[in-house]
N, C-alpha and C positions, 0 to 999 in steps of 0.2 A: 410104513404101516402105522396106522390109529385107532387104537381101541376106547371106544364110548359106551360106559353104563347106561341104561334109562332108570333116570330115580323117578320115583310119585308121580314130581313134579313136571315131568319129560313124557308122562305114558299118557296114549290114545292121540299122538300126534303121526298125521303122515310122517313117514319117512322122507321128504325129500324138503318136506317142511321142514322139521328137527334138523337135518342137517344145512341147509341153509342158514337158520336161524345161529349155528354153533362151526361152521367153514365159511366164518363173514368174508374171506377172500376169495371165494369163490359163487359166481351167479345161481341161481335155481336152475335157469339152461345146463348151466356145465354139471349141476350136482345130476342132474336128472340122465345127462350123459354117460355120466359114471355109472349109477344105478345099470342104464341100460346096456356097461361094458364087463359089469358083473363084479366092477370094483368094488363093492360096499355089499357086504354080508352081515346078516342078522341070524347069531346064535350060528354062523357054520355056516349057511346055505343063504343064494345069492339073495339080496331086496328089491324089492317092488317099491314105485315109486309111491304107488298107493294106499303101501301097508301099513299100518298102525302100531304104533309104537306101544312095547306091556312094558309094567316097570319088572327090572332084571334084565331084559335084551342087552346082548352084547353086541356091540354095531360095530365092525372094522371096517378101514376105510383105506385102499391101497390104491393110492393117486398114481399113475404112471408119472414118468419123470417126463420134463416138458421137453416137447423134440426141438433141435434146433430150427432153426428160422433160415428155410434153403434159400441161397444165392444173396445170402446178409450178412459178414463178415466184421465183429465188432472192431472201429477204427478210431484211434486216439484224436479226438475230433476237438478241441477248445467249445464249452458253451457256456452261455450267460443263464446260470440258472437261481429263477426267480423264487423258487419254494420247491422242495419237495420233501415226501413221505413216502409211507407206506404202499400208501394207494396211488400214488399219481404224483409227476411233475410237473411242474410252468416253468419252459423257459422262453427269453426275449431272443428269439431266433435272428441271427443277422441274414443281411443279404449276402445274396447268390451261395443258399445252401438250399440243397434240394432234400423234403423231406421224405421222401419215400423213393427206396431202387424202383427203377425202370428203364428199358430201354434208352442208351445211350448215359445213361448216369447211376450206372448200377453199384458204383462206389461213391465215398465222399457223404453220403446225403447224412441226413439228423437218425434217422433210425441206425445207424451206424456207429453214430457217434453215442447214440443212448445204450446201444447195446455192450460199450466199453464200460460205460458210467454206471449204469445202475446195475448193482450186483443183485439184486432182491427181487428181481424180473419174475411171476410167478407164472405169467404168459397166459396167453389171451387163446381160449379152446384149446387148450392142452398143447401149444406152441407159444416157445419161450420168445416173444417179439415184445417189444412196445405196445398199446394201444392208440394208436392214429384214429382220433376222434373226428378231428379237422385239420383242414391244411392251410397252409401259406405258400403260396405263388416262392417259386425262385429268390425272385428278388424283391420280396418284399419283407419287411422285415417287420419283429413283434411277438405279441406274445403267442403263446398254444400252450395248451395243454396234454399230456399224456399218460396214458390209465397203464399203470402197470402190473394187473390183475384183472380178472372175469369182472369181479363186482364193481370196480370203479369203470371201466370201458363198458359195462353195461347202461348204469345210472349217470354218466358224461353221454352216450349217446344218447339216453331219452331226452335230455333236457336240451340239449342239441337241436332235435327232430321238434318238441315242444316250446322250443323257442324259449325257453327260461332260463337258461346262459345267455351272458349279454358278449355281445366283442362291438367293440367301438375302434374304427380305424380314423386316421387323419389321412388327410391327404390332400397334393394341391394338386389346382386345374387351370387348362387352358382356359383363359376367357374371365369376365366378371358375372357369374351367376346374379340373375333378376329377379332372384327370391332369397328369403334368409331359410326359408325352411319349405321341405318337397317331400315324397315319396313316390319314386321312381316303380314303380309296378307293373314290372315289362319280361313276358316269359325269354329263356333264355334257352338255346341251342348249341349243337355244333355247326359248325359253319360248312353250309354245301361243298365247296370248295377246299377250305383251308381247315384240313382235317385238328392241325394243333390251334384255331382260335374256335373261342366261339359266339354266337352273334343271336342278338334280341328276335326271336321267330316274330316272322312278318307275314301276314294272309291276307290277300286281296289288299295292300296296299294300308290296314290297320293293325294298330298294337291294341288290344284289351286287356283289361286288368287281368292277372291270371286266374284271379278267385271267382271271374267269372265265365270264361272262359273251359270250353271242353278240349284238351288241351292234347296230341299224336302223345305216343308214350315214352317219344326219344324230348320231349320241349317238358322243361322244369318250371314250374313257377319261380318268379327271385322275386324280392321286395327286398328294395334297397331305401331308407332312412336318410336324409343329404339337410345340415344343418349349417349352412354358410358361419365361418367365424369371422374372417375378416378379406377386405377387398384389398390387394397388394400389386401397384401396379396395371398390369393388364392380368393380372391371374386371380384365382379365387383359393382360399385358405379354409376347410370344411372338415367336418367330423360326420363321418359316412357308422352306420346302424346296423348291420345284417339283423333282417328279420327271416332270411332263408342263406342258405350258404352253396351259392351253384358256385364253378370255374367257374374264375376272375370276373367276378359276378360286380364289385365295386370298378374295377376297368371298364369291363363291357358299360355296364349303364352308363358310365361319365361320358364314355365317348359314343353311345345312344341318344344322349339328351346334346350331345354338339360341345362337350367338354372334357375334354380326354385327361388322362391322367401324367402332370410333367414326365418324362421320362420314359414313358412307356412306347417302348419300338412297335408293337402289336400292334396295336389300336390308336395309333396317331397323334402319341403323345410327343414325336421325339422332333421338335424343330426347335427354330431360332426365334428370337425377338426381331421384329422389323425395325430398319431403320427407318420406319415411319415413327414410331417410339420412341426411341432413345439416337442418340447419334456418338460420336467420338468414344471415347474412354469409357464411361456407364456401359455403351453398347455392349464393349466388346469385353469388359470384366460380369455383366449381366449373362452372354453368349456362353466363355468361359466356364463360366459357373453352372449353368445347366448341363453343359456339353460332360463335367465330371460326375454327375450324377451316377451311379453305378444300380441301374432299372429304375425301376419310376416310384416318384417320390410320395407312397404309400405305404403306413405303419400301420401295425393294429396296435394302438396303445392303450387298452384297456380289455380287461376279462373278469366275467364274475363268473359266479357256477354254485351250486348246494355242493360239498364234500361230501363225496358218496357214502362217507362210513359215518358222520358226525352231523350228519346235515346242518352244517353250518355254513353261513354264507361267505363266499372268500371273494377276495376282489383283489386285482392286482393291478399294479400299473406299470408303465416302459416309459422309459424318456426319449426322445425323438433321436435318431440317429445323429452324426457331429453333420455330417456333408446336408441334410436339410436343414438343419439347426443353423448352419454359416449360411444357407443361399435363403432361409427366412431373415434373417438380419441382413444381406445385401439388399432385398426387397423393400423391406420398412425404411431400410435407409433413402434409397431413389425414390420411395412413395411419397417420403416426408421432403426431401432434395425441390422434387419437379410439382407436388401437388395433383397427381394425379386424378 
């Protein structure tokens, strides 16, 4: 329970104003929620979200305790954690951790491991979970973010949805791309078929932009950012942009445009070097070394974002994992070797 004076300076303000302004850990939605649960009384008798603050009101405020987070079970998990506060953490998420329970992986994943770590959890609509803003693929690894309060997983999602958070991923690809720089602007789906991928929406045999396009309600727009860095071999070395954030939306377009992502079993990343290429020893330490990749060789190595509470601009960075770090150095080495 919390009891608030209104001085002078506090009176002739809605109440759900005033308390927002003065429960920075909590959104307007959720104060507004309270009000409506008869949590928050002014002078005795329950508040209006409406009502206007006099100087003297006594404004109590009794938050229910946040319910636990069903079929989520806090689990001693190791993570790489890149910053946190009050309001939120960054961590550099490794491969093959899954971030949210769901069928068939209802243990193990990152919210699991967050709900061990962060004691200070204030929970997100009056349930004590993490705030999953966005996600990372399985196996892919990198940064995120995570709001662990109303008012941060409110103000991370607008910017989210408003495109003013940046995530910059790397990643290599089949093939030597014939441009240094593209944007891929191709709607994105589930797949008729293959209920777990999903695939670029096709009609009468064309893709349109999605910005112009009147688009079914189950087909997302994605725009995807593709800035070539270096040509290695027979593969291409790029730093991919989300300008929207569908599933495996950097997967799906690479291997939309005819360049799939190394490593990736889904979408037709997962082969061999030809011995049209390379031949003896190179070949088969080149083979090797893809064949150990553990999912396909795509990081988010970079995030920016305003701090929900400071608005201050934070930016972070990840260093590439060891296993692409060792098959980009087998690369440059056979690139420079044979002249490719």
């Amino acid at each position: 329970m919390e009891s608030l004076l209104i001085s002078p300076e506090e009176s002739n303000v809605r109440l759900d104003v005033f308390l927002a302004d003065r429960l920075t850990h909590f959104s307007r939605a959720r104060i507004q929620k309270l009000i409506a649960m008869h949590s928050v009384q002014v002078n005795g008798e329950p508040g209006k979200s409406n009502y206007r603050t006099r100087m003297g009101d006594e404004i109590t405020i009794d938050v229910p305790a946040a319910r636990p987070l069903e079929n989520a079970e806090p689990e001693n998990i190791p993570l790489d954690i890149v910053y946190e506060d009050e309001d939120l953490i960054v961590v550099n998420k490794q491969k093959g951790l899954v971030v949210h329970p769901a069928p068939g992986a209802e243990t193990g994943t990152l919210v699991n491991a967050l709900l061990a770590h962060c004691k200070d959890l204030s929970g997100i609509g009056g349930t004590q979970r993490p705030g999953i803003v966005h996600r990372l693929d399985k196996d892919t690894s990198g940064l995120l973010v995570v709001a662990k309060n109303d008012l941060a997983h409110e103000s991370l999602s607008k910017q989210i949805a408003a495109r003013t958070a940046v995530r910059k991923y790397n990643a290599l690809l089949w093939g030597r791309l014939p441009f240094k720089h593209a944007v891929i602007d191709a709607p994105i789906t589930r797949h008729p078929v293959d209920r777990k991928r999903m695939t670029v929406y096709e009609e009468g045999g064309m893709v349109g932009p999605a910005s112009q396009t009147s688009l079914p309600k189950a087909v997302r727009q994605a725009v995807t950012e593709v800035r070539l860095l270096e040509h290695l071999v027979e593969f291409s070395w790029i730093e991919a942009i989300l300008q929207t954030g569908r599933t495996h939306q950097i997967r799906v377009h690479s291997a939309f445009a005819g360049y799939p992502v190394v490593g990736d079993s889904t979408y037709g990343g997962l082969r061999k070097v030809s011995a049209d290429l390379l031949r003896g020893a190179p070949l088969q330490t080149l083979n090797a070394s893809l064949a150990s990749l553990h999912g396909q060789a795509l990081h988010a190595h970079f995030l920016s974002f305003d701090h929900p509470r400071t608005k201050q601009r934070k930016q972070f960075h990840a260093p590439l994992p060891d296993e692409i770090v060792e098959l980009l150095d087998l690369l440059r080495r056979l690139d420079e070797a044979f002249e490719f």
